[in-house]
N, C-alpha and C positions, 0 to 999 in steps of 0.2 A: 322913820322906821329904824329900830333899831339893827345896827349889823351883826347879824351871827359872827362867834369869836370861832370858830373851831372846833375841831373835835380833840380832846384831849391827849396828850402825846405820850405822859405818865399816868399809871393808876390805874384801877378797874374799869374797863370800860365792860357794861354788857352788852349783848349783842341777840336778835332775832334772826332767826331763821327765817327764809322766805323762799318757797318751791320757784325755781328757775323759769316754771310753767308759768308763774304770776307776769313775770317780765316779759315773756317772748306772745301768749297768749290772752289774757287778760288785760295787763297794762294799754294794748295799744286800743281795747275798745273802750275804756272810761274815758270819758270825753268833761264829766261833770268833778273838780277839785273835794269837794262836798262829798262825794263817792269816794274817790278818794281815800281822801284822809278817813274817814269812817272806816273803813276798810285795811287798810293800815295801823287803824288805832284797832283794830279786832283781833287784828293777828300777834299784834303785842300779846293784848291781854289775855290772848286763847294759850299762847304760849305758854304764859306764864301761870296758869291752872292743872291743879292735879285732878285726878278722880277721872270717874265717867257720869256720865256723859259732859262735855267740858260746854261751857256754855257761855256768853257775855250776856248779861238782859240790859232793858232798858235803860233802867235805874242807872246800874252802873258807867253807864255811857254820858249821862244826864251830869253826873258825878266826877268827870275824867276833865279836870280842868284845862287841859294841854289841848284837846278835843275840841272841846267847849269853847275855849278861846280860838282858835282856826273856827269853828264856823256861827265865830260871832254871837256865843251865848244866845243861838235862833233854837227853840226845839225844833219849828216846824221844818227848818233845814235838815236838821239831823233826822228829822222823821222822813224825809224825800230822800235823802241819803240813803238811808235803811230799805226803800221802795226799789228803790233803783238797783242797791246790790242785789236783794231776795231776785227781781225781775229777771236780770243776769243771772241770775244764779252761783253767784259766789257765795250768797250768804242763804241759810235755811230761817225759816221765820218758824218758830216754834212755841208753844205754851210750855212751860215747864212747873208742874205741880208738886209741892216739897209736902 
């Protein structure tokens, strides 16, 4: 395994927001890394969306190689991942018709 070098000391770093409620409430009932990181990879990229209604789909998740590599280029991980957050209820499971 390769060793994380750190976090940058100089330059740009960007940075996400993440409600306090995630850490004190949430955080201690994901039991599943898979949850997780899915979940964390949403709040990026919800972040990082303008408009309404703001949304991540599948696709794009499928596509998110940082993602994808954490849980092992599996869909059907990332599909029990996505199960597991809607079930909890941190995430909304939605059709979105363009």
């Amino acid at each position: 395994m390769k060793q994380f070098q750190g976090f940058p000391s100089s330059g740009k770093v960007v940075y996400t927001p993440i409600p306090n409620i995630f850490f004190s409430s949430l955080l201690p009932k994901i039991d599943d890394i898979a949850e997780l990181k899915t979940t964390l990879h949403i709040m990026v990229l919800l972040y990082g969306k303008k408009g309404y209604p703001r949304f991540v789909s599948f696709s794009e998740l499928l596509a998110n190689t940082s993602l994808m590599s954490g849980l092992k280029g599996n869909e059907a991980i990332l599909r029990q991942a996505l199960k597991m957050a809607c079930e909890r209820g941190t995430l909304l499971d939605i059709v979105v018709e363009k």
